[in-house]
C-alpha positions, 0 to 999 in steps of 0.5 A, a space after each residue: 478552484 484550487 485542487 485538493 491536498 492531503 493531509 500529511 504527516 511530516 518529520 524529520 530531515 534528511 533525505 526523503 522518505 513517503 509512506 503510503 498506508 493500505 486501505 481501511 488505514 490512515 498515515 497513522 498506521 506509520 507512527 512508529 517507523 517515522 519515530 524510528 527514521 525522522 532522526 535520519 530521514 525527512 519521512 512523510 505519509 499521506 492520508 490517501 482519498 477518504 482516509 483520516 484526515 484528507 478529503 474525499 474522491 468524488 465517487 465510491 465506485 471508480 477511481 484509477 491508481 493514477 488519480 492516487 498518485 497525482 493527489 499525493 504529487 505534492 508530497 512527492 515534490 516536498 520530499 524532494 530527489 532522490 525520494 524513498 517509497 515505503 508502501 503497504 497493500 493499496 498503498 503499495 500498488 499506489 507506490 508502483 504506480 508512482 515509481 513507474 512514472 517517474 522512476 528517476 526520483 526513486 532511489 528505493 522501493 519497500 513494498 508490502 503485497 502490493 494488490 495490483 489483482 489486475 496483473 493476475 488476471 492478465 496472467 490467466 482469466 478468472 478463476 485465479 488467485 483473485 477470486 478471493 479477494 473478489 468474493 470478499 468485494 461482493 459481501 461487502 458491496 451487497 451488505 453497504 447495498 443493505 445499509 450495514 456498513 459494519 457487516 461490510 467492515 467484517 467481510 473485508 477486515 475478516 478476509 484480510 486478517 482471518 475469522 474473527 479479526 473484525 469482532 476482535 478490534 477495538 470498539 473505537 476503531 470500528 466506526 472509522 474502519 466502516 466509515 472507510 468500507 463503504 470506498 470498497 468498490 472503488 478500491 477494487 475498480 482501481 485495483 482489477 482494472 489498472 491497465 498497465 502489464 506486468 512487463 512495464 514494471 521491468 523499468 524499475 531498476 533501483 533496489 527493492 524490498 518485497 514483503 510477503 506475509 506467510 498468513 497472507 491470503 493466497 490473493 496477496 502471494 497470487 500478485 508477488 508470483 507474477 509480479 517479483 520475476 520481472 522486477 531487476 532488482 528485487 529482495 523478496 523476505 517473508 515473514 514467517 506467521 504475519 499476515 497482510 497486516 503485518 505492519 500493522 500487527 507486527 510493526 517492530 518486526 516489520 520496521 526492523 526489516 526495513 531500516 535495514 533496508 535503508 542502511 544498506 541503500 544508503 551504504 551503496 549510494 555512499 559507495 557508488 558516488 565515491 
């Protein structure tokens, strides 16, 4: 049987860019940094496992971030080498993942909170600095176990944006954000128990950006006090005000950072090969 590919969004020429968005999103939520790059850049995102318009994993409990990464291989391959990696949240923690088993293909890594959670409880047993997002997977487990896939959505749209964020969205966006909630177990199996240790991702050697929101919730900033000390290479901007969602909420400020993230890149691939 052929194996499945992901839907993918697809502009530009240049060299190559991938954006992996976060989970309860979809390629979408990078419309507007590949309109500001595909002038420059050959920039494409991927619809992850379950997500807009790609197809499903075959279980709602378990995954690893290695299956995410070999389902996105193909657009990896089409962005060719050297590639940049942009990702979000779990998308982040996928972008990792890839940089760590290939690392000679990426020239430069743009990350935003990753949620590798699993580091921190490598780092110091629960209770930890995970135990929110923790909770937050329980309410949303025990209200699918329930049949209310939309009580689910809030437990987890609440934790990541604040009280209130679910009741706030849009009607029309709510029914695809539930749909995509009833993967949370799988999201937090590949997140909390990703075996690799902190230590590995000191391979990473090329430059990267490492975002943090002020707002975020303390799970987010738990992984970034673990995880930023050993990278080699690494450029830490907090926003001040975002939260998690900023590249979502606050797309022009975040996509502003990162252009001038891939500027300087580029400048330094010109000045090191002349």
């Amino acid at each position: 049987m052929p194996s499945l590919q992901p839907y993918v969004r697809e502009a530009g020429s240049g060299p190559g860019v991938v954006c992996i968005h976060s989970n309860a999103s979809s390629s979408s939520q990078w419309r507007g940094l590949i309109e500001l790059l595909e002038a420059t850049h050959h920039v494409l995102a991927p619809d992850s496992y379950g997500s807009g318009k790609s197809p499903d994993w075959s279980s709602e409990s378990k995954i690893a971030l290695r299956d995410e990464v070999e389902f996105i291989e193909p657009v990896l391959a089409r962005a060719g080498t050297p590639l940049i990696l942009i990702g979000h949240s779990y998308g982040a923690a996928v972008a990792l993942m890839a940089a760590l088993a290939d690392p000679d293909r990426i020239s430069a890594l743009v990350l935003y909170e990753p949620t590798l959670f699993a580091l921190v409880d490598a780092e110091s047993p629960p209770p930890n600095g995970a135990d929110g997002i923790r909770a937050a997977v329980a309410a949303s487990s025990a209200a699918l176990d329930a049949g209310d896939r939309e009580r689910a959505a809030e437990h987890f749209i609440d934790y990541w944006m604040g009280p209130g964020s679910w009741q706030a969205t849009p009607t029309q966006r709510q029914r695809a954000i539930a749909d995509s909630t009833v993967n949370v177990r799988r999201w937090a199996h590949a997140l909390l128990t990703e075996p690799t240790p902190v230590g590995a991702f000191a391979a990473l050697k090329m430059p990267i950006l490492y975002l943090l929101g002020e707002r975020s919730p303390e799970s987010a900033h738990a992984v970034a006090r673990v995880l930023i000390p050993v990278l080699a290479q690494v450029r830490v901007l907090e926003f001040s005000g975002l939260g998690h969602m900023g590249p979502i909420t606050h797309p022009e400020t975040v996509n502003a950072e990162i252009l001038d993230f891939l500027a300087e890149v580029a400048r330094a691939d010109v000045l090191n090969v002349g």
